[in-house]
C-alpha positions as CSV (number, residue, x, y, z in Angstrom):
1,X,3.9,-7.9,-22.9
2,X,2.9,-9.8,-19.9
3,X,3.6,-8.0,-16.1
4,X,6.2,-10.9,-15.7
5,X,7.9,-9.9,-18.4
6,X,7.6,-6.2,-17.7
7,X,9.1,-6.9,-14.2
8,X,12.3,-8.5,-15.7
9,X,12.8,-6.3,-18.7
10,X,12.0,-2.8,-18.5
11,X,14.3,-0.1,-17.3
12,X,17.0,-2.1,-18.1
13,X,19.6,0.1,-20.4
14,X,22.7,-1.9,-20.2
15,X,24.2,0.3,-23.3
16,X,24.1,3.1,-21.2
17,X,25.7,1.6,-18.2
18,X,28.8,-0.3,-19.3
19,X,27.0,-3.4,-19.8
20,X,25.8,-3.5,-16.2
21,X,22.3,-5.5,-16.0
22,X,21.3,-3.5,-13.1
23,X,21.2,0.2,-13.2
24,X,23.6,1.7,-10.8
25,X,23.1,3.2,-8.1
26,X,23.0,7.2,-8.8
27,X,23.9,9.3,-5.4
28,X,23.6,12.1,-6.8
29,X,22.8,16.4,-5.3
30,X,24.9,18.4,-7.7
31,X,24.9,17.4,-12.0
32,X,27.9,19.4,-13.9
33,X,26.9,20.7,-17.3
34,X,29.2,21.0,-19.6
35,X,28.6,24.5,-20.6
36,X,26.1,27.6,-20.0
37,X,24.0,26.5,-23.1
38,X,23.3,22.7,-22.1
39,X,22.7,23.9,-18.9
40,X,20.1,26.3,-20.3
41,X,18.6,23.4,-22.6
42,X,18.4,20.7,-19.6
43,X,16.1,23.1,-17.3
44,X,13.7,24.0,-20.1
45,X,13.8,20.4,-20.5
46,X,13.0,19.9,-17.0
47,X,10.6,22.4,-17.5
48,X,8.6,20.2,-19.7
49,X,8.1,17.5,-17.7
50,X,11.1,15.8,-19.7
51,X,13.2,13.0,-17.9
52,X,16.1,14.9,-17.7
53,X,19.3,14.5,-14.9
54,X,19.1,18.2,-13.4
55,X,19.5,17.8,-9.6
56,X,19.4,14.4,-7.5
57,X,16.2,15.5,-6.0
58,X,14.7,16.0,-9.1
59,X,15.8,12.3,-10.6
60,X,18.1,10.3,-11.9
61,X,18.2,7.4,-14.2
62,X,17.6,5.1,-11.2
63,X,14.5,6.6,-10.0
64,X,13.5,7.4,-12.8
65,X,13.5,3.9,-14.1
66,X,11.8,2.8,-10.9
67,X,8.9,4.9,-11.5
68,X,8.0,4.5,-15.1
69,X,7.9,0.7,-14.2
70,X,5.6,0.9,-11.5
71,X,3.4,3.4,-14.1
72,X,3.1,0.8,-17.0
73,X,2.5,-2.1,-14.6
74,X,-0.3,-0.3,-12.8
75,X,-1.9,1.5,-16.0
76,X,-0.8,4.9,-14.8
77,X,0.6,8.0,-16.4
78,X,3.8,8.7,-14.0
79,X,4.9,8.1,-10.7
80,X,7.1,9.7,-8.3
81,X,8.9,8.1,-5.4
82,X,8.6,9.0,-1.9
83,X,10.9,8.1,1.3
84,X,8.3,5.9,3.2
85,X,4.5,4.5,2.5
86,X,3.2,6.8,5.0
87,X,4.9,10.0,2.9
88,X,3.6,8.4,0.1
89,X,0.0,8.6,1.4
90,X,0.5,12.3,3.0
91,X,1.9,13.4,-0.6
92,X,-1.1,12.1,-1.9
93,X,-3.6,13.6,-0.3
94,X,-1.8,16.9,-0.4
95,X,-1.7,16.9,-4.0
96,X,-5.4,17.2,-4.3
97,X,-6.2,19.6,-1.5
98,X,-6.4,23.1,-0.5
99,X,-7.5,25.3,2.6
100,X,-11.2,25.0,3.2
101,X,-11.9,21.8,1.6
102,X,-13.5,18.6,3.0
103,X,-12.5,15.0,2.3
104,X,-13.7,11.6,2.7
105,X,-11.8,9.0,3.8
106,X,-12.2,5.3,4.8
107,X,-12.5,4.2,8.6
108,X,-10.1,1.5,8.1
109,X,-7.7,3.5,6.4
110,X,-3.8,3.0,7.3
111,X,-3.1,4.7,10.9
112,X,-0.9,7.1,9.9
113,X,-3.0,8.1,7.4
114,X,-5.6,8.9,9.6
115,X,-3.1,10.5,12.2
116,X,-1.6,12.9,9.0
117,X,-5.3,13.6,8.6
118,X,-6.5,14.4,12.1
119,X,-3.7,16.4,12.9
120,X,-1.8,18.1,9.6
121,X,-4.7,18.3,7.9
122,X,-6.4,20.0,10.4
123,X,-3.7,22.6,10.8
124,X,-4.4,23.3,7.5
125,X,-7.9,23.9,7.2
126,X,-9.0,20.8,5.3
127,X,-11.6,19.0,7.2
128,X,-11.7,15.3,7.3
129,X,-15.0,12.9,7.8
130,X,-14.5,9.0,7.7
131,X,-16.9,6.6,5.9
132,X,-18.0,3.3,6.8
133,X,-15.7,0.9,5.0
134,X,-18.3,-0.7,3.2
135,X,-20.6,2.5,2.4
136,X,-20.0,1.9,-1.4
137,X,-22.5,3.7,-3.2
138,X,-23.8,5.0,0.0
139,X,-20.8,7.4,-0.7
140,X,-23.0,10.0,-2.7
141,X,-25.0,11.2,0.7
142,X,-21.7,11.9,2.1
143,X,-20.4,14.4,-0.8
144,X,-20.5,17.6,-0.1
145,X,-20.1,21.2,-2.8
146,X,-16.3,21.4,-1.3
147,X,-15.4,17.5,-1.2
148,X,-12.4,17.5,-3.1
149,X,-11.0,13.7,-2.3
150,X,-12.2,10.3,-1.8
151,X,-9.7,8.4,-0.2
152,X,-10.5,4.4,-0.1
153,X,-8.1,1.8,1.0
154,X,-8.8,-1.6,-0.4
155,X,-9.2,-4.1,1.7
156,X,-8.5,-2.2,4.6
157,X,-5.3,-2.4,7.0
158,X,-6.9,-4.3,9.8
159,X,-10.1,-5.6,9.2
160,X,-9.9,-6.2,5.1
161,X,-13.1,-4.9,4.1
162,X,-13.8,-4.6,0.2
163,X,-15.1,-1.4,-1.1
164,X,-17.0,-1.3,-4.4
165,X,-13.8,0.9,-6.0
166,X,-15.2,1.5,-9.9
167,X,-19.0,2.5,-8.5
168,X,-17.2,5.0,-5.8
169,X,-14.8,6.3,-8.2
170,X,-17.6,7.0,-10.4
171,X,-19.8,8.8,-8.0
172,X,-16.8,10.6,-7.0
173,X,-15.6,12.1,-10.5
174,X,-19.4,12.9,-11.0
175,X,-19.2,15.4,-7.8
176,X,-15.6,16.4,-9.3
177,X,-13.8,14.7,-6.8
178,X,-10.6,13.0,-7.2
179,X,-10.1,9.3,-6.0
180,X,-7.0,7.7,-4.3
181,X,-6.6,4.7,-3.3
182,X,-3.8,3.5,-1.0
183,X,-3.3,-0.3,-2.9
184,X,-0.5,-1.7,-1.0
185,X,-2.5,-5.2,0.0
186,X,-3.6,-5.3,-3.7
187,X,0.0,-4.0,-5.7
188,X,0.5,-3.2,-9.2
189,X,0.5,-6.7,-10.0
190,X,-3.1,-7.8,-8.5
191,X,-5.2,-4.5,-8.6
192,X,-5.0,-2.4,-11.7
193,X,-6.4,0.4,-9.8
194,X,-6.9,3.1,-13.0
195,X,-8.6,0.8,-15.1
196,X,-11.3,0.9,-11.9
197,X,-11.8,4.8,-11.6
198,X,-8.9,5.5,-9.5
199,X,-6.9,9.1,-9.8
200,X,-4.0,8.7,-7.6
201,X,-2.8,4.9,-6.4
202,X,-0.5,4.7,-3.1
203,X,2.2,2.2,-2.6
204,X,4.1,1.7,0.7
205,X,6.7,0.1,-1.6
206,X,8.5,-1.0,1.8
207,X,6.3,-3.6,1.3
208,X,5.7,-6.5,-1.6
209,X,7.9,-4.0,-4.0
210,X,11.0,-3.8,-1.6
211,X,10.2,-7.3,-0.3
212,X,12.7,-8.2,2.2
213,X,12.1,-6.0,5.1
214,X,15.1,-3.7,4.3
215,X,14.3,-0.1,3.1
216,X,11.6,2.7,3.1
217,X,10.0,3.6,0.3
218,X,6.7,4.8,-0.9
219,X,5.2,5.8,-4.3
220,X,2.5,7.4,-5.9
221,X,1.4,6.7,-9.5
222,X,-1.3,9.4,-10.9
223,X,-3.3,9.7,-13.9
224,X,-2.4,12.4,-16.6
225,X,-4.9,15.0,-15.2
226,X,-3.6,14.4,-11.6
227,X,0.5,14.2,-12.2
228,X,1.6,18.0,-12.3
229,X,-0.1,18.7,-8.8
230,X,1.1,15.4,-7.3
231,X,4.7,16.5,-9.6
232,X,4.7,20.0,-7.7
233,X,3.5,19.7,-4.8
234,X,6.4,16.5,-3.8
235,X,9.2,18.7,-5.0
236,X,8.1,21.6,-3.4
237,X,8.1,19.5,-0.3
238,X,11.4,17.9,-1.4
239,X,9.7,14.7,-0.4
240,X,12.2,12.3,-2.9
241,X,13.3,9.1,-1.6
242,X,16.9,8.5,-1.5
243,X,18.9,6.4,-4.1
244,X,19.5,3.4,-2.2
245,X,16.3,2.8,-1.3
246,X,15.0,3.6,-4.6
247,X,17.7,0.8,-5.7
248,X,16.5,-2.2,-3.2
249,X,12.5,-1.3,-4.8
250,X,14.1,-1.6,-8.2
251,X,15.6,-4.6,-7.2
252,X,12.7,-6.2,-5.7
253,X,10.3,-5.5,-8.3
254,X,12.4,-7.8,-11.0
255,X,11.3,-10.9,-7.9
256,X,8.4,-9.8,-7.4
257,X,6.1,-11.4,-9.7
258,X,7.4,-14.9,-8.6
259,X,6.9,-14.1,-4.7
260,X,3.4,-12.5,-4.8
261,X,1.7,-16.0,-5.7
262,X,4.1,-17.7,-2.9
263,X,2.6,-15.3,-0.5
264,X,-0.9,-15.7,-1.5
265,X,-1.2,-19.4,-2.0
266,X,0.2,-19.7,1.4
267,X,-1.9,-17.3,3.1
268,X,-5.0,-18.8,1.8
269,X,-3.8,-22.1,3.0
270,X,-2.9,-21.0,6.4
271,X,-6.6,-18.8,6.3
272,X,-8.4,-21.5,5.2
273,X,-6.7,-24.0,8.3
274,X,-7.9,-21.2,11.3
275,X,-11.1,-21.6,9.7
276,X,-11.1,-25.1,10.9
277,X,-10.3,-23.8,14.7
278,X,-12.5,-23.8,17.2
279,X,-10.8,-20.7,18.8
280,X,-11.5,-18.8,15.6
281,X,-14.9,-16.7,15.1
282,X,-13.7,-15.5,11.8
283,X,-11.0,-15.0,9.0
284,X,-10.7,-11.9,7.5
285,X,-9.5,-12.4,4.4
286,X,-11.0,-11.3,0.8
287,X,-9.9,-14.4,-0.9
288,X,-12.0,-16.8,1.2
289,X,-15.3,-18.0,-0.8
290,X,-16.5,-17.0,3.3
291,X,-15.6,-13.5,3.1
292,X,-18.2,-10.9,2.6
293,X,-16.2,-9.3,0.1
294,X,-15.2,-11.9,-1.9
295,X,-17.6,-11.0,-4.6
296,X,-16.0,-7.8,-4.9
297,X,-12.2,-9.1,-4.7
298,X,-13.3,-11.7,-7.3
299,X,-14.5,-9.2,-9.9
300,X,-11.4,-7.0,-10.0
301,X,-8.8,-8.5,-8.5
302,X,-6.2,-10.7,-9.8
303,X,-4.7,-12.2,-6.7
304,X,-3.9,-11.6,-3.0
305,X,-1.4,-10.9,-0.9
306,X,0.0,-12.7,2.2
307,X,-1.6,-10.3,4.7
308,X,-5.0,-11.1,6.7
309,X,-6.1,-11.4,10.2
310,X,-8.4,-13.3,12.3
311,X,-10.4,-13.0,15.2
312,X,-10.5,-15.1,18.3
313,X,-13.6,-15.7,20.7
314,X,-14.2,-13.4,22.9
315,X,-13.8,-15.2,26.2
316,X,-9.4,-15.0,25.4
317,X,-8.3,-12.5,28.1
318,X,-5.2,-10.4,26.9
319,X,-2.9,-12.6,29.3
320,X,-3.8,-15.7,27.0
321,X,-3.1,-14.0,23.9
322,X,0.1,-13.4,25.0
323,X,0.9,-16.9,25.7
324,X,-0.3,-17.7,22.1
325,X,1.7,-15.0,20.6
326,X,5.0,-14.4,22.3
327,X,6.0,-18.0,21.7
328,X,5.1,-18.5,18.3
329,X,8.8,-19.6,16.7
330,X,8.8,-18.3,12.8
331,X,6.2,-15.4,13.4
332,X,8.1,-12.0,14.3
333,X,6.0,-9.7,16.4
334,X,6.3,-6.7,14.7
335,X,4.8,-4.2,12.2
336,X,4.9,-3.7,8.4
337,X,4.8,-6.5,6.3
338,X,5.4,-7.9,2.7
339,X,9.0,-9.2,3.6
340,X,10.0,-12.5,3.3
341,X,9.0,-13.6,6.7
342,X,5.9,-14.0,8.6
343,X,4.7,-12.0,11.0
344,X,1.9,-11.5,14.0
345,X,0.6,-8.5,15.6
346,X,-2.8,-8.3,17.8
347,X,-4.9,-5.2,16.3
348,X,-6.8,-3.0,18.6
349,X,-9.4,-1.3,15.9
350,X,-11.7,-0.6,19.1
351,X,-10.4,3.2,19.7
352,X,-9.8,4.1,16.4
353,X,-13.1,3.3,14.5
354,X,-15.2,6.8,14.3
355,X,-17.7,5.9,11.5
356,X,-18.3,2.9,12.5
357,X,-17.2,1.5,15.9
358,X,-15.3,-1.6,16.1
359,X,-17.6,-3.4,19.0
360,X,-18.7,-6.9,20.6
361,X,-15.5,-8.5,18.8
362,X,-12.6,-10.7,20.2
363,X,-9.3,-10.4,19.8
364,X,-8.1,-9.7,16.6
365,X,-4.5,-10.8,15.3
366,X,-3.0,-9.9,11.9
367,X,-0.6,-12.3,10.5
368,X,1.9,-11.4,8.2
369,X,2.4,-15.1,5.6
370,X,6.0,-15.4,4.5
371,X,7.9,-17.6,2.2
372,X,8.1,-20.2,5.2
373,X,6.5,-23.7,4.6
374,X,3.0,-23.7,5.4
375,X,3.3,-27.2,7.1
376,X,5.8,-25.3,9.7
377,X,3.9,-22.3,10.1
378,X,0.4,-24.0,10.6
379,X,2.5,-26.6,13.5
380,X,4.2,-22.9,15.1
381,X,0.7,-21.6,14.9
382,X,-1.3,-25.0,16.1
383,X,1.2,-24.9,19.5
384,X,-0.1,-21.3,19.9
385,X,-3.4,-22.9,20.2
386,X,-2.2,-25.1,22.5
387,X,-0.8,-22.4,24.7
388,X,-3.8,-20.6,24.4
389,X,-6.0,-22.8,26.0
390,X,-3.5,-23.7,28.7
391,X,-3.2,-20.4,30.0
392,X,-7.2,-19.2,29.5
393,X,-8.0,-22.7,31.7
């Protein structure tokens, strides 16, 4: 069955929902049994990792449905839904960790990733040292007797650098580390992240999965080996995502498979225009023959998103950027992205970068492509141009 199909057809039970095409939504705390002995039989269900409808926390058919989607579509085992992308990532890593252990994580990993890291982490005894994005196989000198998790997000949030995921993966399980891999940019549709090594994949399915800027919601899908810990460790937290939201990334994954290739043809059209600019220095984005980690997105990707960013020349003081970016009509200033509307912000990777310092660069602005026509974008963005050089002189 192709993903298209999967994305329209399954976790559909219409029998079992009064002919409904859409599974209700289940808002749910409290599940009456009917008697002592069913109630006895559903928790020992429960207590073998059976789908059963025990407590809304636990699941329902809903979120249920949800996450056994997102499983078969990425290649994974199971998944469990979080209340946000940047739970998601936290649950993640806590699944995989205990007191005394170190872990390697990307320097262009997601903020609050890194900020969950620096300070939660910390708190907790469970040391974290960041990698240079591209260190691929240069990961094995890093590895340490008590490196318990790789973390790798591909391409990174800001600056989109590819990392070599099946040769770090393999190093990785080598050592007897586990690998996760926060694959928003890529989704279930374009990265099939566990057929390339990876143990744990992270979705901030407020994203491409939600799709229209509405809800947060996060997921994690793990492999066999790493489901009960991820499993017990998010319900010890109580980390579920509520039934709404879980409803809106149900919704939006039955669209999704038409949107994703509106977002990337568009982005690599607008890309491939502010390569043309003389303002621009560079375009980061992986799907660009130009990019130094095309190679990589080439081999084991399947598409790409609507998200990249480019980089101005440095002689743009702050005051010009402004006047190119706070007049710009159809893009939003704002954070997040995978709705259906575009979006700018100006990144600042200067005084996060530890591994690797971000240096000697201009400014850097992230644009967000939506479902806009490109023709109207590329004029909104082509009068930020203008602006531009107006206000630098």
């Amino acid at each position: 069955m192709k993903d298209e199909t999967k994305l329209a057809t399954l976790g559909r039970d219409p029998e079992g929902h009064h002919g409904a095409v859409n599974i209700p939504v289940y808002r749910a705390s409290t599940i009456l049994q009917p008697d002592l002995k069913t109630l006895k039989e559903v928790y020992a269900a429960r207590e073998r990792d059976e789908q059963v409808t025990s407590y809304g926390r636990i699941g329902t058919p809903l979120t249920y449905a949800f996450e056994n989607i997102l499983a078969e579509l990425e290649g994974g085992y199971r998944a469990i839904s979080f209340p946000s992308g940047a739970a998601a990532c936290s649950g993640a890593i806590l699944s995989a960790v205990k007191a005394g252990d170190h872990i390697l994580v990307t320097d262009s990993v997601y903020g609050p990733t890194r900020h969950f890291c620096d300070t939660v982490l910390k708190r907790l005894g469970v040391e974290t040292e960041y990698f240079r994005p591209t260190i691929n196989a240069g990961i094995k000198d890093l590895l340490r007797p008590n490196t318990s998790l790789v973390f790798l997000e591909s391409p990174g949030s800001l600056t989109f650098e590819m990392q070599d995921v099946p040769a770090m993966a393999e190093i990785a399980h080598k050592h007897g580390a586990k690998v996760a891999m926060d694959n928003t940019w890529g989704t279930p549709l374009y990265f099939k992240s566990f057929s390339h090594g990876v143990d744990l994949s992270v979705h901030a399915a407020t994203k491409y999965i939600v799709g229209h800027s509405d809800a947060m919601l996060g997921v994690v899908i793990a492999t066999k080996e790493s489901w009960p810990m991820l499993r017990d460790s998010a319900r010890a937290l109580g980390n579920n995502a509520g039934p709404d939201e879980v409803f809106l990334g149900l919704r939006g994954l039955r669209t999704m498979a038409v949107r994703l290739p509106r977002h990337m043809e568009s982005g690599i059209t607008v890309a491939d225009w502010l390569r043309g600019r003389a303002e621009v220095t560079s375009v980061l984005h992986p799907a660009l023959p130009q990019d130094p980690g095309h190679a990589i997105w080439k081999r084991d990707f399947l598409g790409a998103c609507g998200l990249f960013s480019f980089e101005l020349d440095r002689k743009y003081s702050d005051d010009a950027v402004a006047a190119f970016v706070d007049h710009l009509e159809l893009f939003g200033i704002g954070y997040s992205w995978g709705g259906f509307e575009s979006l700018v912000t100006v990144a600042k990777p200067h005084g996060i970068r530890s591994a690797e310092p971000w240096r000697d660069h201009g400014p850097l602005l992230r644009l967000h492509i939506g479902l806009e026509a490109t023709e109207d974008l590329i004029a909104d963005l082509k009068a930020g141009f203008d602006r531009l050089n107006k206000a630098q002189g």
